[in-house]
ZAMI-106642 format. One record per residue: chain; x, y, z of N, C-alpha, C in turn; residue number from 1. Coordinates in Angstrom, 1 decimal. Layout:
REM ZAMI-106642
{vexvex A,{X,Y,Z},{X,Y,Z},{X,Y,Z},NUM}
...
REM end
This chain:
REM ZAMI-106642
{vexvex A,{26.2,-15.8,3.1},{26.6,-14.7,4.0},{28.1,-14.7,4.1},1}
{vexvex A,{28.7,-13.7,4.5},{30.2,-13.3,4.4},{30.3,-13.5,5.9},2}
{vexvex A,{31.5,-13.4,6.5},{31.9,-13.9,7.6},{31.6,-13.4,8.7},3}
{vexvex A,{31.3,-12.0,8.5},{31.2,-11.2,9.3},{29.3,-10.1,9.3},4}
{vexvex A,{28.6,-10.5,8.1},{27.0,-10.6,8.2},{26.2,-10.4,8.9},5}
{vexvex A,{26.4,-12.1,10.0},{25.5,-12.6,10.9},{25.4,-12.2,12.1},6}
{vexvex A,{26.6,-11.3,12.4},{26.9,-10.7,13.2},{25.8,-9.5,14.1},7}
{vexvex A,{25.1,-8.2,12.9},{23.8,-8.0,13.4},{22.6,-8.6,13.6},8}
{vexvex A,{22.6,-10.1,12.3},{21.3,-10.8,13.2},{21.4,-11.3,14.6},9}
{vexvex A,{22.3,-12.0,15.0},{23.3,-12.8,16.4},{22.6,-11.3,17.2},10}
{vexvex A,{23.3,-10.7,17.2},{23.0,-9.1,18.2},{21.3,-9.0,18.3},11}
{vexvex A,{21.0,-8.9,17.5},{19.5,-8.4,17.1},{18.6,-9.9,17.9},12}
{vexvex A,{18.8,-10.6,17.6},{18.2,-12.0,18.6},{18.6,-11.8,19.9},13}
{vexvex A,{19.9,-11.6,20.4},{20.0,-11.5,21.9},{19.6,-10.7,22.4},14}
{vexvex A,{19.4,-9.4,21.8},{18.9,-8.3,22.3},{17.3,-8.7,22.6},15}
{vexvex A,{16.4,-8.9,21.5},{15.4,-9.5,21.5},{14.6,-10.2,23.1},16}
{vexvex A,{15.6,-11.5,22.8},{15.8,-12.8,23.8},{15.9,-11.5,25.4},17}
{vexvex A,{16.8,-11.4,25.8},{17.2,-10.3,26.3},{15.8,-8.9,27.0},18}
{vexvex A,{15.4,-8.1,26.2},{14.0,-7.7,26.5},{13.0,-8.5,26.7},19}
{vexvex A,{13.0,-9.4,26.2},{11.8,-10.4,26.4},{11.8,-10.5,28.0},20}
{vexvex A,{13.3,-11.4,28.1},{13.3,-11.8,29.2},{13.1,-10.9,30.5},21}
{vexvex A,{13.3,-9.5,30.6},{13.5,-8.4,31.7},{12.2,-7.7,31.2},22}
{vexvex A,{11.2,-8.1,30.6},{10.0,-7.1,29.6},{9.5,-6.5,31.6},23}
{vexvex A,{8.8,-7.0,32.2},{8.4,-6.8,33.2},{8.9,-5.6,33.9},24}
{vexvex A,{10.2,-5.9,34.1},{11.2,-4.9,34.7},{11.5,-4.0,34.3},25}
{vexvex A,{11.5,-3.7,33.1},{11.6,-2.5,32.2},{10.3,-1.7,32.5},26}
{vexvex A,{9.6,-2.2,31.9},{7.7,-1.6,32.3},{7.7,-1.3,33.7},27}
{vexvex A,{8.0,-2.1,35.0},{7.7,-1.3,36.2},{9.1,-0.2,35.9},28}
{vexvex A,{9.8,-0.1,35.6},{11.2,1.0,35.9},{10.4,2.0,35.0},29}
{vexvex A,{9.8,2.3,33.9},{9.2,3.3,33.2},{8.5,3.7,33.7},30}
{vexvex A,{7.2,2.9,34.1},{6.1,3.5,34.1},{5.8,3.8,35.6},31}
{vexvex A,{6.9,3.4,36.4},{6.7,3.3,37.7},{7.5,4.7,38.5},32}
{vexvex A,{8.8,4.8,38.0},{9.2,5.9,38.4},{8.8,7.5,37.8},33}
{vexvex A,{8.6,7.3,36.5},{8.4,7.9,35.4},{7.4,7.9,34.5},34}
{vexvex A,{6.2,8.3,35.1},{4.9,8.0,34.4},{5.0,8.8,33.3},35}
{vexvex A,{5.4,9.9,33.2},{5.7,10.4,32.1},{6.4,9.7,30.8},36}
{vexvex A,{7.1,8.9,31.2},{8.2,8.3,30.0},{7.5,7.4,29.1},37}
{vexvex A,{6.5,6.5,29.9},{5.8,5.5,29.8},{5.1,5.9,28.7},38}
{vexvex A,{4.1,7.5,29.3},{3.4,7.8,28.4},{3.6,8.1,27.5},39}
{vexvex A,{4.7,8.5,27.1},{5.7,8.9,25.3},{5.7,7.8,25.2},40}
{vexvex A,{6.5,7.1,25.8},{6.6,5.5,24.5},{5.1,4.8,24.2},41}
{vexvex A,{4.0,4.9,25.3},{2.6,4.4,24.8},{2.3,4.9,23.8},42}
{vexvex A,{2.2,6.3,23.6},{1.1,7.2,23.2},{1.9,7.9,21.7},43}
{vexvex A,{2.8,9.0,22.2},{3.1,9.9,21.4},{4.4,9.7,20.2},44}
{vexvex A,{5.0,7.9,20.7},{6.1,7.7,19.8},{5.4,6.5,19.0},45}
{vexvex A,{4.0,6.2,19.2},{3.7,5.1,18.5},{3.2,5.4,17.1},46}
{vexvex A,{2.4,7.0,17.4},{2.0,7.6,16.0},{3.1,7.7,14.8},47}
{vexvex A,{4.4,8.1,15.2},{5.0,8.5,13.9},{5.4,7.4,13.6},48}
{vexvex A,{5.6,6.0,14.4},{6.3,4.8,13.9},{5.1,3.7,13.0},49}
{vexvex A,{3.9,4.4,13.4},{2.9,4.0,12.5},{2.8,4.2,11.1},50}
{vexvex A,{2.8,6.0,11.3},{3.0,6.4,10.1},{4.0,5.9,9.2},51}
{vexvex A,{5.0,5.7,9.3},{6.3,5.7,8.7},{6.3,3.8,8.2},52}
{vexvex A,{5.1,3.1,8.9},{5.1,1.7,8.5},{4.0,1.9,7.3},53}
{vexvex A,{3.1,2.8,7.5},{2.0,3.0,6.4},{2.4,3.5,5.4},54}
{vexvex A,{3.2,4.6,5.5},{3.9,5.0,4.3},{4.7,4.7,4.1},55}
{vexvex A,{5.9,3.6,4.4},{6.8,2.3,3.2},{6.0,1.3,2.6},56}
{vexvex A,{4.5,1.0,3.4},{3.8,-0.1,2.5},{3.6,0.9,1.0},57}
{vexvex A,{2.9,2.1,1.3},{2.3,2.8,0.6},{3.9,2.7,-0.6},58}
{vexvex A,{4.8,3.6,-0.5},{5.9,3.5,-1.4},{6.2,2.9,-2.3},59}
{vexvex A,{6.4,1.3,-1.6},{6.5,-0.4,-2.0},{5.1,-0.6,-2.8},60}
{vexvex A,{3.9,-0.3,-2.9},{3.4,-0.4,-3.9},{3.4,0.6,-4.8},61}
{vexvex A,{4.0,1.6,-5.0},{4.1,2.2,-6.1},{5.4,2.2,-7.1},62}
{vexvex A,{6.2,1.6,-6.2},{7.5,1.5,-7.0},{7.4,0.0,-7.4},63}
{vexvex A,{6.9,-1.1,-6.8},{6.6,-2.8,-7.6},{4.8,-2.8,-7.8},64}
{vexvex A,{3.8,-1.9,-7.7},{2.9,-2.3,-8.0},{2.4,-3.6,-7.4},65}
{vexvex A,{2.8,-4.5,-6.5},{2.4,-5.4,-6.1},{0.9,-4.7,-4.8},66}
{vexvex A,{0.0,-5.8,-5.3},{-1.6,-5.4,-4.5},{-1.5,-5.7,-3.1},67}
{vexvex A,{-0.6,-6.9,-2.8},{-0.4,-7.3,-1.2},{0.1,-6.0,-0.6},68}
{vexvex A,{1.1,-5.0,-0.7},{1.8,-4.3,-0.3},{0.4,-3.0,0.2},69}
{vexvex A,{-0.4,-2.5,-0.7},{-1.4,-2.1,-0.7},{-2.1,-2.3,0.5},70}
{vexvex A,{-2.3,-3.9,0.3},{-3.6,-4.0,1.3},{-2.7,-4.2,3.0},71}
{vexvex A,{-1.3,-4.2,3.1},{-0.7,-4.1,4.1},{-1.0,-2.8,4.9},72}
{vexvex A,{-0.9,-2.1,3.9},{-0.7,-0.5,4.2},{-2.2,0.0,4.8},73}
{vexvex A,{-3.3,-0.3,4.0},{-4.8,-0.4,4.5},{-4.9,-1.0,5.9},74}
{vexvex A,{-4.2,-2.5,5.8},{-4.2,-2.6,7.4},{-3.6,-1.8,8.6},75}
{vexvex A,{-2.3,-1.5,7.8},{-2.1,-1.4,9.1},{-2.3,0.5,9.6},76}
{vexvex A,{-3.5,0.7,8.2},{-3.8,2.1,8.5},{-4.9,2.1,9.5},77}
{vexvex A,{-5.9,0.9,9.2},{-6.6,0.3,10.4},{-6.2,0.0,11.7},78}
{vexvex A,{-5.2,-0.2,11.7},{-4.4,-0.9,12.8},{-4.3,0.3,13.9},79}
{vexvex A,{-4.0,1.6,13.3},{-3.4,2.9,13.7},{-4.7,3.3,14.3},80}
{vexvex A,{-5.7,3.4,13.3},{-6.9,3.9,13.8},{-7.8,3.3,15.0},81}
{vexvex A,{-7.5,2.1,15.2},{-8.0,1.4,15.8},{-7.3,1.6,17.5},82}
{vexvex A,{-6.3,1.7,16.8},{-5.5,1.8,18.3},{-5.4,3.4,18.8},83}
{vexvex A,{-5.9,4.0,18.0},{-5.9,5.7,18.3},{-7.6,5.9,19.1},84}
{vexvex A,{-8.5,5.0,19.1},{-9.5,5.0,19.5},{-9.3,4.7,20.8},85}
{vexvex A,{-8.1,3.7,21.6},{-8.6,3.2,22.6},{-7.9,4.4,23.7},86}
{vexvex A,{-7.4,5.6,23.1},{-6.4,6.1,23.7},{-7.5,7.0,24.1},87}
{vexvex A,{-8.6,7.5,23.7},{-9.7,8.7,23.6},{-11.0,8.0,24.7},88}
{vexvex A,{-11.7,6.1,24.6},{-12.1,5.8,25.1},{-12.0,4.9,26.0},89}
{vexvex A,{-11.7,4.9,27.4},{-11.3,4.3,28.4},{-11.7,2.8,28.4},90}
{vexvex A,{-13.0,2.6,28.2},{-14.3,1.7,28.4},{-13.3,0.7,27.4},91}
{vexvex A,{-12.8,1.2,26.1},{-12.1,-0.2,25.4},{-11.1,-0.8,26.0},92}
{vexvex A,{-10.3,-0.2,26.7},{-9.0,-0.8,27.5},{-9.2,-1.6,28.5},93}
{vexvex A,{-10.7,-1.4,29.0},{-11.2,-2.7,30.3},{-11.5,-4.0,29.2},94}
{vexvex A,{-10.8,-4.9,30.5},{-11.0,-6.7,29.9},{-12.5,-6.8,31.0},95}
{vexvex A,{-13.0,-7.4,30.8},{-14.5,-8.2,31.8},{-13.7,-9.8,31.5},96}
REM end
């Protein structure tokens, strides 16, 4: 690395470190004042960030042909669907 590199990983960890640590307080400030906001970042900004993970796996196996990359993309097209169900059925969101 060059001198100056490490610089967005350094950032990118504190930031991290940082959310982690105030996760709580962010979540009541959203969803508390602003149930609306809450519900865009739950719901309606998770679909296209899905998509856009399914279709670079998808990409990456067509430009290296590698099969792992494939079956990433399968997952995490599962992943999407799975989590698109609980938003439609209430009953999966309860813990017993």
């Amino acid at each position: 690395m060059t001198k100056k590199e490490w610089i967005p990983y350094v950032l990118a960890c504190a930031l991290l470190l940082l959310g982690s640590y105030y996760d709580y307080t962010i979540t009541d400030r959203l969803y508390g004042s602003l149930p609306s906001v809450g519900i865009f970042f739950e719901r309606l900004i998770l679909v296209p960030i899905q998509g856009v993970i399914i279709w670079t796996f998808c990409l990456l196996y067509v430009e290296k042909k590698q099969l792992w990359k494939l079956l990433c993309a399968f997952i995490a097209s599962m992943y999407a669907v799975i989590d698109a169900m609980h938003y439609g059925n209430p009953q999966l969101d309860r813990v017993d």
